[in-house]
C-alpha positions in Angstrom: 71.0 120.7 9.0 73.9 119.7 6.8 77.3 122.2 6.7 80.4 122.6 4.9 83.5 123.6 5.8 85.6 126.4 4.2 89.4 126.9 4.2 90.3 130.2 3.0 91.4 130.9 -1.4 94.8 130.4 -2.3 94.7 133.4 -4.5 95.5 136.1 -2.4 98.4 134.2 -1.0 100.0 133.0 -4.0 101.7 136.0 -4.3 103.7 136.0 -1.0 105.6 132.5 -2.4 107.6 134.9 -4.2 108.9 137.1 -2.4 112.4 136.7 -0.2 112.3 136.6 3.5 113.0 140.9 3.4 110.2 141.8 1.5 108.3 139.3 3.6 109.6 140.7 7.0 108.6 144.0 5.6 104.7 142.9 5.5 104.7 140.9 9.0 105.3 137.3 7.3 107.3 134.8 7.6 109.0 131.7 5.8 109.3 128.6 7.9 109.4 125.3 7.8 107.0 122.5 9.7 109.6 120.8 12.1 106.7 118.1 13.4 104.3 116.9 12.1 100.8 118.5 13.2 102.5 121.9 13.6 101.6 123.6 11.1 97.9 123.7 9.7 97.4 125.4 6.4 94.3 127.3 6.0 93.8 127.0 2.4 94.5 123.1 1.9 93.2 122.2 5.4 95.9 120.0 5.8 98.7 119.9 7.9 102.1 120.4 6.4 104.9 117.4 6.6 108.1 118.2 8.3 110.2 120.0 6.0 107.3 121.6 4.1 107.5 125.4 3.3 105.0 127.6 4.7 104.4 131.1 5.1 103.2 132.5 8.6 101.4 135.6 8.1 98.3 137.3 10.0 95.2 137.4 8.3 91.6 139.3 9.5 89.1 136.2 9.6 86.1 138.2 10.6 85.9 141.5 8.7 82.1 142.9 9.7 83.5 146.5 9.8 80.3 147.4 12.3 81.1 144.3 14.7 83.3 144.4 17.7 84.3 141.3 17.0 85.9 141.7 14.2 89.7 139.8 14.5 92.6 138.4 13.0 95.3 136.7 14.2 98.1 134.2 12.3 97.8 131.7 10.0 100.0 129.3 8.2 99.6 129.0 4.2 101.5 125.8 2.5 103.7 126.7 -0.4 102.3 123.8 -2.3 98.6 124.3 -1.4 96.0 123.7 -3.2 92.3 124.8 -2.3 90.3 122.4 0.0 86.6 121.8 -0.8 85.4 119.2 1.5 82.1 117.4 1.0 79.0 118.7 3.1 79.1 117.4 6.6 82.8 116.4 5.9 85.2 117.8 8.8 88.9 117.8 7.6 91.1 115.5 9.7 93.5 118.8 10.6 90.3 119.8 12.4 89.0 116.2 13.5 92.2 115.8 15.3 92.2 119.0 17.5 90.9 120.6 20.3 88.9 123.7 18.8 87.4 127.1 20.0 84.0 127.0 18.2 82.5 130.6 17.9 79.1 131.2 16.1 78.0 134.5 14.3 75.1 136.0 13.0 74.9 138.2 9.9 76.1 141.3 11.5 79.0 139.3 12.2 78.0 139.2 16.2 78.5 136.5 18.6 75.3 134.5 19.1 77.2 131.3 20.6 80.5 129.7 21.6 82.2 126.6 23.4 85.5 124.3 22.9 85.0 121.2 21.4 86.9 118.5 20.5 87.5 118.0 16.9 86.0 114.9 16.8 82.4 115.9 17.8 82.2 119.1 16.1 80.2 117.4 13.2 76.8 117.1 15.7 78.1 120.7 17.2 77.9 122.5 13.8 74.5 120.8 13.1 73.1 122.5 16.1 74.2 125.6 15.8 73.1 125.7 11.9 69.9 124.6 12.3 69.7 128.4 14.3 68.3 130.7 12.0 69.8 133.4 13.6 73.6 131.6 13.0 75.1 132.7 9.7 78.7 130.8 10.1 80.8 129.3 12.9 84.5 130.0 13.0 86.6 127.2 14.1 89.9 128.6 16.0 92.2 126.7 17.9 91.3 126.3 21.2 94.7 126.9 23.0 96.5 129.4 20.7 93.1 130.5 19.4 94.6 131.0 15.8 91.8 130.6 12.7 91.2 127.4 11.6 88.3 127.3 8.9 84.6 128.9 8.5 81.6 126.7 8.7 78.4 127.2 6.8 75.1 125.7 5.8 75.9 123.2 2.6 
């Protein structure tokens, strides 16, 4: 069972860019720049950002199945120069290949069927499994210390 992975659309981000560091404050957000590299993980490019890159830190629900107690959302970091990912079935993202993840699997009421840590570089044979369950409709893919949202994972 193939899958792709999803980072979230730039669209309802692109307005945050720009606005100043008030009217940002005012909604939660942020302005920041990446200080290391590997810090900061953009959820639309799937990338990480460069030191010195411009991001906005914001929270964003993930998991919106309004009758599932496990709907969430948590932060996120959105590049300033993103631009959409759209990576090839079976294709994991090195921002993802190069962490340690939080793996959690969800039917289509958006409730828990399945979850483990795994390590970003064997999440490929992970995903497989789990998507070859008929009763999986998507995997989220968090960070496994912080826990923050990483990416969605879905049949290709």
């Amino acid at each position: 069972m193939s899958f792709r992975i999803h980072g979230l659309p730039l669209a309802p981000f692109r307005p945050l860019f720009d606005l100043d560091d008030a009217a940002l404050l005012a909604l939660g957000a942020r302005r920041i720049v990446a200080d290391a590299p590997h810090a900061a993980p953009c959820r639309v490019s799937l990338a990480d950002a460069t030191p010195g890159e411009r991001l906005i830190l914001l929270n964003h629900r993930h998991l919106d199945a309004p009758a599932s107690p496990y709907r969430s959302e948590g932060p996120i970091f959105v590049r300033e120069a993103a631009v959409e990912a759209a990576p090839a079935p079976g294709e994991v993202p090195d921002m993802l290949g190069r962490r340690l993840l939080s793996a959690r699997a969800y039917d289509a009421d958006g409730m828990m069927t399945d979850a483990d840590v795994v390590e970003g570089c064997d999440l490929a044979g992970r995903l497989e499994v789990w998507l070859a369950d008929p009763a999986v409709a998507t995997v989220h893919l968090h960070t496994a210390r912080r826990g923050c949202f990483m990416a969605e994972a879905n049949r290709a």
